[in-house]
N, CA, C and O of each residue as an XYZ file, in Angstrom:
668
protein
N      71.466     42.191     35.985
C      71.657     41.373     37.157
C      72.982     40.613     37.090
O      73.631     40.220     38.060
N      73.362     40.426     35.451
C      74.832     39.468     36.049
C      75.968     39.979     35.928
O      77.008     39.392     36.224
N      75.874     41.505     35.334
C      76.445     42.502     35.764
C      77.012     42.623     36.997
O      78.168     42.261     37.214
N      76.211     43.160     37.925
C      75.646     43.620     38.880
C      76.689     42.159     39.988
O      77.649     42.529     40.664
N      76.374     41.023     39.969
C      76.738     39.741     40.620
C      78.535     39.817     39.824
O      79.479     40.196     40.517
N      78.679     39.516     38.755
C      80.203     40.395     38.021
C      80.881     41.032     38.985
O      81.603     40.494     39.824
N      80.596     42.463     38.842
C      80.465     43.442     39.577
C      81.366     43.152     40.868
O      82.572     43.334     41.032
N      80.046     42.462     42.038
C      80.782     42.070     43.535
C      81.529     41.351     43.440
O      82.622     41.593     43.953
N      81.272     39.856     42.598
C      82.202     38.875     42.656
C      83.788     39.194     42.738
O      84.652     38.623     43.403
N      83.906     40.448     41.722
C      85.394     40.926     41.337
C      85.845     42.102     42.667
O      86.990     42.482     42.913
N      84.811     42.435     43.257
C      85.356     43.412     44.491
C      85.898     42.511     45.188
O      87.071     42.563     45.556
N      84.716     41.132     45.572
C      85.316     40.195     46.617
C      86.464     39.691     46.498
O      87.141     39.592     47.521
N      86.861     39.354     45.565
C      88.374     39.023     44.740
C      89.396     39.744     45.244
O      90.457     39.243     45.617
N      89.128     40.916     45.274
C      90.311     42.029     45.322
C      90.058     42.716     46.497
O      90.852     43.575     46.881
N      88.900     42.409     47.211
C      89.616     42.694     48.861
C      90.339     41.660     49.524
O      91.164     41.920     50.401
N      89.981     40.097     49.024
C      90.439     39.213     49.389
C      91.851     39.533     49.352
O      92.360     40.022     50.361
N      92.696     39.275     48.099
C      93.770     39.757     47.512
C      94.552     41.003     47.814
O      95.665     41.148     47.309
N      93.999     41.974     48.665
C      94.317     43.130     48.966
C      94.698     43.050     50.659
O      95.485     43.808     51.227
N      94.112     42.197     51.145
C      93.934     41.850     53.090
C      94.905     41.225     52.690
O      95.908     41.927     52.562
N      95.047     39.948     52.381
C      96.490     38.703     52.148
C      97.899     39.333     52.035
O      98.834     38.960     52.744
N      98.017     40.461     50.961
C      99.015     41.227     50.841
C      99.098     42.138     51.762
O     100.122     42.822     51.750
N      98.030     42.420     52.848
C      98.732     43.651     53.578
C      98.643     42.671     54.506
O      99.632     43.030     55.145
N      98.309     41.853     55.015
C      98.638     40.553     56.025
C     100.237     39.947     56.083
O     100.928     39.777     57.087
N     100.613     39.654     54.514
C     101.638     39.406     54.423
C     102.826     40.286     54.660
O     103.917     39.868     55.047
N     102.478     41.788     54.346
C     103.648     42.288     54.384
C     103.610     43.072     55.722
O     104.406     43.931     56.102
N     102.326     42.509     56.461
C     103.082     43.190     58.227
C     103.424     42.202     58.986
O     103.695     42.314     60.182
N     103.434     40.941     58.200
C     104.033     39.956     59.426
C     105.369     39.472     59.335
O     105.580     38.273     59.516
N     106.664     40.574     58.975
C     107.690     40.249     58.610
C     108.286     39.673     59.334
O     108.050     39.888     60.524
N     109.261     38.744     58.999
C     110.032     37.977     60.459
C     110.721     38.730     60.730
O     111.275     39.249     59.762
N     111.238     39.408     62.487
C     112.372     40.188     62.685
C     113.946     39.382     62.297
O     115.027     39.914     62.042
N     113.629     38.100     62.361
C     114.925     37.278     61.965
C     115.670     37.555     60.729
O     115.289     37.227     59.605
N     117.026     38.333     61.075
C     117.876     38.370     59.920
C     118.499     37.191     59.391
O     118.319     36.003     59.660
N     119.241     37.744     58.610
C     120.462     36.663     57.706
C     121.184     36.195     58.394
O     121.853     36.813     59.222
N     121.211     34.710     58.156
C     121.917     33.803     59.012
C     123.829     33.722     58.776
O     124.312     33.121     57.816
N     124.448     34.234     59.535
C     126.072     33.789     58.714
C     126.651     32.416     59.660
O     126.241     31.930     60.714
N     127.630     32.110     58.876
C     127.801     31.277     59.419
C     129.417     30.808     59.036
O     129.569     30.152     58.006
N     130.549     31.129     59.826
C     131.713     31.028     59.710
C     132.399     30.029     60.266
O     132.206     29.753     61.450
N     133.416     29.247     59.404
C     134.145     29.840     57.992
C     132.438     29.823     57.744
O     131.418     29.592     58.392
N     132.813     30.201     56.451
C     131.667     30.445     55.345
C     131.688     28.761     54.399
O     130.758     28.622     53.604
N     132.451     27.880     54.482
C     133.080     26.787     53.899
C     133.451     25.445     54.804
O     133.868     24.402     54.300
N     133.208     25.665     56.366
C     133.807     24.468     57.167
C     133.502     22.678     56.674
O     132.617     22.155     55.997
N     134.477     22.237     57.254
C     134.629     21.423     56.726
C     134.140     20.232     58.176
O     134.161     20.492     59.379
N     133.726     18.905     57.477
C     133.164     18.174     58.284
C     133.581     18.198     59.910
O     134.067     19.326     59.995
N     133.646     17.774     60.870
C     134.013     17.607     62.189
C     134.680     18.350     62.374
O     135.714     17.959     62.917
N     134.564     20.183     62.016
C     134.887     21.488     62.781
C     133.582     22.314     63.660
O     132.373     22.530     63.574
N     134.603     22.556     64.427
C     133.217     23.778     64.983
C     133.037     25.079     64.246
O     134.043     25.596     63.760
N     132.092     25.551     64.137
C     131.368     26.606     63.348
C     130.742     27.586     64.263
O     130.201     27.340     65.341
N     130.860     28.498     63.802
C     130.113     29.770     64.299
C     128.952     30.640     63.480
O     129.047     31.253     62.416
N     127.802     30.458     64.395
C     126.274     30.755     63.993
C     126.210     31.797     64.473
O     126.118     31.724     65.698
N     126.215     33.397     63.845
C     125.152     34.567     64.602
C     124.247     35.026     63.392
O     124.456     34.871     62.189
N     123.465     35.474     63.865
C     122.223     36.259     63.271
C     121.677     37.661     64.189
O     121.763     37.858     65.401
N     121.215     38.346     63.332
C     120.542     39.750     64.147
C     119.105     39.550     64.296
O     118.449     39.138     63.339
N     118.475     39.852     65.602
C     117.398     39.912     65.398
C     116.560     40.963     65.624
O     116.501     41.225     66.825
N     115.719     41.847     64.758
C     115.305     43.036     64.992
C     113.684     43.108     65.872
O     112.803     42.268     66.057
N     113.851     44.583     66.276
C     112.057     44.643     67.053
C     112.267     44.072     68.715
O     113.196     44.253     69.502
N     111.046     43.357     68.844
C     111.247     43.066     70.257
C     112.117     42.176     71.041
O     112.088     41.016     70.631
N     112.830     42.374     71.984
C     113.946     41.312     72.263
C     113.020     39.511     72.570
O     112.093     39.191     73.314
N     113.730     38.856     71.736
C     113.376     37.248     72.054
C     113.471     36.553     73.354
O     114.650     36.408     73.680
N     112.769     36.154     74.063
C     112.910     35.596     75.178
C     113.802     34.392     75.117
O     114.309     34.040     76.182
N     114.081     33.680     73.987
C     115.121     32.464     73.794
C     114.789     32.729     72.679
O     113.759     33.265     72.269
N     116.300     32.082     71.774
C     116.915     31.844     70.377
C     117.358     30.364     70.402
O     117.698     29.852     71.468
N     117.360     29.801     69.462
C     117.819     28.983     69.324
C     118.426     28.424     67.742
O     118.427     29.219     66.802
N     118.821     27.310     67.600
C     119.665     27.024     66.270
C     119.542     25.559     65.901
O     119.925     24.657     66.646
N     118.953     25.358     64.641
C     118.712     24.271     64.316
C     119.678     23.480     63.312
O     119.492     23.500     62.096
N     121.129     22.514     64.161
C     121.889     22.351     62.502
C     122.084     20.845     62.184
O     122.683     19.980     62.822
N     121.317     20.774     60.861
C     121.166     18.944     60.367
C     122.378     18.844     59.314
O     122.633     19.476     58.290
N     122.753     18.228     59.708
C     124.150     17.349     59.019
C     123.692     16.281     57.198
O     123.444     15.082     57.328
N     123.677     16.519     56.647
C     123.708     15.752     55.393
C     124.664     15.246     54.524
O     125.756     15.759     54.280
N     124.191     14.178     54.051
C     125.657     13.932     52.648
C     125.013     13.917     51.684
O     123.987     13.240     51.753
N     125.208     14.393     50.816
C     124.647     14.976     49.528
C     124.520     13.700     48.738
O     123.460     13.324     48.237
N     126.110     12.808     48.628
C     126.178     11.798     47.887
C     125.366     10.545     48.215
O     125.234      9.848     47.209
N     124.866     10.112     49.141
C     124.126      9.116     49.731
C     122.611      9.848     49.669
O     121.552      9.253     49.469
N     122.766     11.155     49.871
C     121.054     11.428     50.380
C     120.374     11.417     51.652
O     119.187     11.683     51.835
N     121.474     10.991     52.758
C     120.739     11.176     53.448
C     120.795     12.122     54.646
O     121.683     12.955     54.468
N     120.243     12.258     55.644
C     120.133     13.458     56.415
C     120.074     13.056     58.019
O     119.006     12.785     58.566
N     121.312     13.049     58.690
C     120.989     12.481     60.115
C     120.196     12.606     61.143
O     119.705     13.729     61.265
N     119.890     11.777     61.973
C     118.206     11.967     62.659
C     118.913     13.103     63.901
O     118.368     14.075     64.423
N     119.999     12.676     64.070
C     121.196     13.618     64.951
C     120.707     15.323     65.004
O     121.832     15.821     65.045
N     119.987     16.212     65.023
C     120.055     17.255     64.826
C     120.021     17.929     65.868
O     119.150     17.875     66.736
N     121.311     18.850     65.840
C     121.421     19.544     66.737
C     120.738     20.865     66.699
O     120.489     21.679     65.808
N     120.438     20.764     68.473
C     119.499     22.553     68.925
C     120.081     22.910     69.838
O     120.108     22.332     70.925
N     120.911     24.400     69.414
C     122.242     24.855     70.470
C     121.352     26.378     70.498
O     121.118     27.135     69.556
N     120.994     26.491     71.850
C     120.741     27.884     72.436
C     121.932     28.739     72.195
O     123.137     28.485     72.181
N     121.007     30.207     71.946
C     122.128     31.167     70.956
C     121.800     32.207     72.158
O     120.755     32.797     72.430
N     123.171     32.215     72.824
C     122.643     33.772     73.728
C     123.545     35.010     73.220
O     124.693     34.904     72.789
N     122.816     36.188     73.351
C     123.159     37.531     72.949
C     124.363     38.000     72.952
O     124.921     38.106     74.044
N     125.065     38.398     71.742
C     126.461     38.290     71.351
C     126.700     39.635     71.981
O     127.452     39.956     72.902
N     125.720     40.461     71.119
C     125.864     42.143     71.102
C     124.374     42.241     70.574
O     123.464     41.472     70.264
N     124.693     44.033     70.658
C     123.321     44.697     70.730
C     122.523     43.720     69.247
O     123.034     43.738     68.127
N     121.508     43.107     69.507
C     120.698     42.034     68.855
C     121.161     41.588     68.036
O     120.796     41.847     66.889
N     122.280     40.629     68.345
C     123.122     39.692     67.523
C     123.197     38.470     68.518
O     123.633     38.670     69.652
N     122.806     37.270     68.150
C     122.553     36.404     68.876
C     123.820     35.222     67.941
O     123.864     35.175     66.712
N     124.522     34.574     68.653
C     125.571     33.564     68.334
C     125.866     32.305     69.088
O     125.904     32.213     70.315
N     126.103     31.189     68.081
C     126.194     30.072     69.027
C     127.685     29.451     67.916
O     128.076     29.721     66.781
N     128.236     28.320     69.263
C     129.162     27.319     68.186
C     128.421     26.780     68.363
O     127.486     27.007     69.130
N     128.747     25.244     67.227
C     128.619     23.956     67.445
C     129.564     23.241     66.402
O     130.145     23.741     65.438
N     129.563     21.980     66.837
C     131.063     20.890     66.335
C     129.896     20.049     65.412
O     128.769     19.602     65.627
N     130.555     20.085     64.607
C     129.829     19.390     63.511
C     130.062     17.453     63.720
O     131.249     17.137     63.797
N     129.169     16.410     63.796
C     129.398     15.476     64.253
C     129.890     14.436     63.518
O     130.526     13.486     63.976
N     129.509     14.672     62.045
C     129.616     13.276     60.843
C     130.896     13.841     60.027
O     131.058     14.997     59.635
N     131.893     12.568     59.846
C     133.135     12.928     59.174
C     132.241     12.681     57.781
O     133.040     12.826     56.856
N     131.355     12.473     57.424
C     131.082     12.216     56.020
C     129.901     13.219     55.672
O     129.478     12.895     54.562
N     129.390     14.008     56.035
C     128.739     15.121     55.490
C     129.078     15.839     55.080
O     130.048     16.372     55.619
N     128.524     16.435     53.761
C     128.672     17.390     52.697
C     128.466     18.246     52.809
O     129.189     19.091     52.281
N     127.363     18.624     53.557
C     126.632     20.168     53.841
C     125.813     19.794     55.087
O     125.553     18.726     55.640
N     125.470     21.240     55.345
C     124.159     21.360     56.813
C     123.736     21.916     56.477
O     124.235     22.626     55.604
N     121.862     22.133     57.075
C     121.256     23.616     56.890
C     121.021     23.784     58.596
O     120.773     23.008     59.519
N     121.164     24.708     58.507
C     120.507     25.836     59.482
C     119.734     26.441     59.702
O     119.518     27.254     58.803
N     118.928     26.528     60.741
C     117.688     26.772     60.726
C     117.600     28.160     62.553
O     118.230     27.969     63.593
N     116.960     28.953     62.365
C     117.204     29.432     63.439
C     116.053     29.972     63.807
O     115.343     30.544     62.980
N     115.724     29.867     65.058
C     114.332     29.822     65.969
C     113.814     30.763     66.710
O     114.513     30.418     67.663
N     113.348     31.452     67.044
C     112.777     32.935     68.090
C     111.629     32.626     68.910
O     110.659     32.298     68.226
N     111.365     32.625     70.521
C     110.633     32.707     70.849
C     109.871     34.347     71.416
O     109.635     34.685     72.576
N     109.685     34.939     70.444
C     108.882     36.228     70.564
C     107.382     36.397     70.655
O     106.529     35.869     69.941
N     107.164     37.512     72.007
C     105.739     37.448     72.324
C     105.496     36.046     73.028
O     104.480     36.151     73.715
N     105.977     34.924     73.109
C     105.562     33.944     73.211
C     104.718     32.762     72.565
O     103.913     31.938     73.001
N     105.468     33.161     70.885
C     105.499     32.308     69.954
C     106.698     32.203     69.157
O     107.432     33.141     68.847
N     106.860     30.811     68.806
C     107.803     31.036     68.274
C     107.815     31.246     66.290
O     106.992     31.094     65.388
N     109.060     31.606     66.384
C     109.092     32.513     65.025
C     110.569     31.436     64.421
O     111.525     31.034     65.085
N     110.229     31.193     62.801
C     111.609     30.682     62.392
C     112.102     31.572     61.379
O     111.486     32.511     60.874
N     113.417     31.142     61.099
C     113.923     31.642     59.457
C     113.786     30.833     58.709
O     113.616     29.638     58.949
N     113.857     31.538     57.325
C     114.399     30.465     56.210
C     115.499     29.529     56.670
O     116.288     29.855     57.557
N     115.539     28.288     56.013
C     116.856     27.088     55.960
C     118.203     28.433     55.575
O     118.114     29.625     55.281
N     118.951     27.831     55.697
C     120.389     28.237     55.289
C     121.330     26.982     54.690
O     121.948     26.279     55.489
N     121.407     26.740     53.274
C     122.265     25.430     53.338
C     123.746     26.124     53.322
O     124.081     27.252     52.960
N     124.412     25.172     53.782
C     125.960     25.534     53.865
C     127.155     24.539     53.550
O     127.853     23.966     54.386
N     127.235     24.461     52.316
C     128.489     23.169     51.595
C     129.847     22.984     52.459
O     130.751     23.818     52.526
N     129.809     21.701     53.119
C     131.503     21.809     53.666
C     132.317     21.420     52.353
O     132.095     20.905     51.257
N     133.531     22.029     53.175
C     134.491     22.077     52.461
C     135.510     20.407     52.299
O     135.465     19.710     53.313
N     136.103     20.008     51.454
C     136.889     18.822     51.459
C     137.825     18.794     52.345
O     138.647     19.700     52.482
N     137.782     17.672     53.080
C     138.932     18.182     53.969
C     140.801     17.661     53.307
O     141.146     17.224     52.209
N     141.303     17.855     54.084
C     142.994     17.963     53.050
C     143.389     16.699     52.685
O     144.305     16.612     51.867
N     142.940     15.807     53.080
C     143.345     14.072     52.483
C     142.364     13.959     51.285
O     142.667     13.081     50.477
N     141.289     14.650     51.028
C     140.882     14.703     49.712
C     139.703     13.701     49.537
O     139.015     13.487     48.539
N     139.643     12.959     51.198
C     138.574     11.816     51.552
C     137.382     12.339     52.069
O     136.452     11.563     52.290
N     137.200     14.243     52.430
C     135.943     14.554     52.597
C     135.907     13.971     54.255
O     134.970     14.554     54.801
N     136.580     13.050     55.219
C     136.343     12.481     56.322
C     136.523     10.882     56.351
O     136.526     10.012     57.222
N     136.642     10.930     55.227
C     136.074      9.251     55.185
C     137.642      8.523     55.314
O     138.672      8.904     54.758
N     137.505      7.630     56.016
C     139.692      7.560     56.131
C     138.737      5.295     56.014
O     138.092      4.584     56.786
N     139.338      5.152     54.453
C     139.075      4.036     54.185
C     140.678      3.019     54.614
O     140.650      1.789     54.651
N     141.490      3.540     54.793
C     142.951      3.025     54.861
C     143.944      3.547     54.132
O     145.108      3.539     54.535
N     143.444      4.236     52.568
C     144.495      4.176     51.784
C     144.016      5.449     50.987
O     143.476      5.435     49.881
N     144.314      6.545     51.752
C     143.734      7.544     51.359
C     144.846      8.397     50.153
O     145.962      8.842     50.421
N     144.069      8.450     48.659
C     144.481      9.005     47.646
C     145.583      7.941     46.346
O     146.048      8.150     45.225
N     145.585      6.906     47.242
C     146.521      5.337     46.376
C     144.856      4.698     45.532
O     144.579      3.499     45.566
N     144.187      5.450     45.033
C     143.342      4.376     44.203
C     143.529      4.643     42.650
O     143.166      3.779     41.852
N     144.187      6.031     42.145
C     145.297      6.313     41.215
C     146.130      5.567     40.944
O     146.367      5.431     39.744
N     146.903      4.788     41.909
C     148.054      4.662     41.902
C     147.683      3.270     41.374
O     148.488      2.856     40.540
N     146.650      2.435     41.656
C     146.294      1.324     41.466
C     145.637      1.637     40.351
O     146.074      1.027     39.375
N     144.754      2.357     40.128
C     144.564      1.722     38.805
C     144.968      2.631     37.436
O     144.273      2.815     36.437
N     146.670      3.265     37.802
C     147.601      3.312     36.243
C     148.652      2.076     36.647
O     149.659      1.879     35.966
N     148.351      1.316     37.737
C     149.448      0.022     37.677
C     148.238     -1.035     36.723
O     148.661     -1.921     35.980
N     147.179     -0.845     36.844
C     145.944     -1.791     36.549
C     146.213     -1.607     34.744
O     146.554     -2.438     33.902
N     145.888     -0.141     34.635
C     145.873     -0.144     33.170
C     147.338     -0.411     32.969
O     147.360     -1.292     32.110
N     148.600     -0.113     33.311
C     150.221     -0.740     32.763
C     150.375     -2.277     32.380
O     150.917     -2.891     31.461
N     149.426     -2.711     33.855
C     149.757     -4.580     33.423
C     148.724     -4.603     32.150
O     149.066     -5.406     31.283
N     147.627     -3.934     31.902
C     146.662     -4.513     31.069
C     147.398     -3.971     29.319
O     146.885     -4.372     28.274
N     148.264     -3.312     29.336
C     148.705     -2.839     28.329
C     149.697     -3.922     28.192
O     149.612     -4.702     27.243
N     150.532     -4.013     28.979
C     151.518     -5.145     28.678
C     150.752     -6.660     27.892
O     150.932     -7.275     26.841
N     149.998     -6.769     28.880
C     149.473     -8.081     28.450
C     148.823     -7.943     26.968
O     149.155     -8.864     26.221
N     148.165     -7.200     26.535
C     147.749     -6.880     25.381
C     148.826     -6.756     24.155
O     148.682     -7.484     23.173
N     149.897     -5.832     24.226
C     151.111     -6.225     23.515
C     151.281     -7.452     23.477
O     150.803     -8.033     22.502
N     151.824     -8.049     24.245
C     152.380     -9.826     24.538
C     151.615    -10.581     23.487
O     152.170    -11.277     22.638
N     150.054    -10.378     23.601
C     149.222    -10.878     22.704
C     149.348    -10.702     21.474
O     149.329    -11.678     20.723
N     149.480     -9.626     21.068
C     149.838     -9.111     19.680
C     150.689     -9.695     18.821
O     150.474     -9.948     17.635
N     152.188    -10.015     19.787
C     153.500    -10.167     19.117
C     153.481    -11.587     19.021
O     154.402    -12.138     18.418
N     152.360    -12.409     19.641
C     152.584    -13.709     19.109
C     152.335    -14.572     17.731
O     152.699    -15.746     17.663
């Protein structure tokens, strides 16, 4: 008898386990790989979002892109959703202008309303690039002179330290 109870327990197991996996692998998202050019942009540029989407055509696309700074942590409530209309044969593309001079990265997120549900992708994170003052966006007044101040900082502090010495 506990054989027997053994037995089913382990069938039930493995039809369970057997439905889940063939569940899982027919509900593939048609949503391809997200690109997103440059491949590197840098804070307050516009960017270009396409993706392919395979199977049945989407009745609307859309694009989800949140702005972050890595160094602070935090993530703006700002998130933009820019409708992506059909580039080419099922390639769907959108711009958008990136809004925060001080974000580090975005992810991307991109949306399908197929059948009349909607369908997402994976995130996409995407690192901006520094921009050429070397401030990332951030324009404090005195962009790249904090070098300059402090080998004048350590010069006076060397002087003064000699001075001390020789007395």
């Amino acid at each position: 008898m506990k054989n027997q109870q053994k037995f089913i327990l382990t069938i039930v197991v493995i039809s369970i386990l057997g439905a889940t996996a063939v569940l899982a692998a027919g509900t593939g998202l048609p949503i391809g790989t997200i690109t997103v050019s440059p491949s590197a942009p840098a804070a307050l540029s516009t960017i270009t979002i396409s993706v392919p989407i395979s199977g049945e055509a989407p009745s609307e696309v859309r694009v989800k892109v949140e702005e972050c700074n890595g160094n602070t942590g935090i993530c703006y409530p700002d998130i933009q959703n820019v409708s992506m209309p059909l580039a080419s044969s099922s390639i769907y593309r959108a711009e958008v202008t990136l809004k925060h001079s001080d974000a580090t990265y975005i992810t991307v997120t991109v949306i399908a309303k197929i059948n009349g549900a909607w369908q997402e992708s994976s995130q996409k994170k995407v690192n901006l690039s520094v921009t050429p003052d070397g401030n990332n966006g951030d324009d404090n007044g005195s962009p790249g002179f904090e070098l300059v101040v402090m080998v004048i900082a350590i010069g006076v502090s060397l002087i003064l330290i000699s001075r001390k010495r020789m007395k």
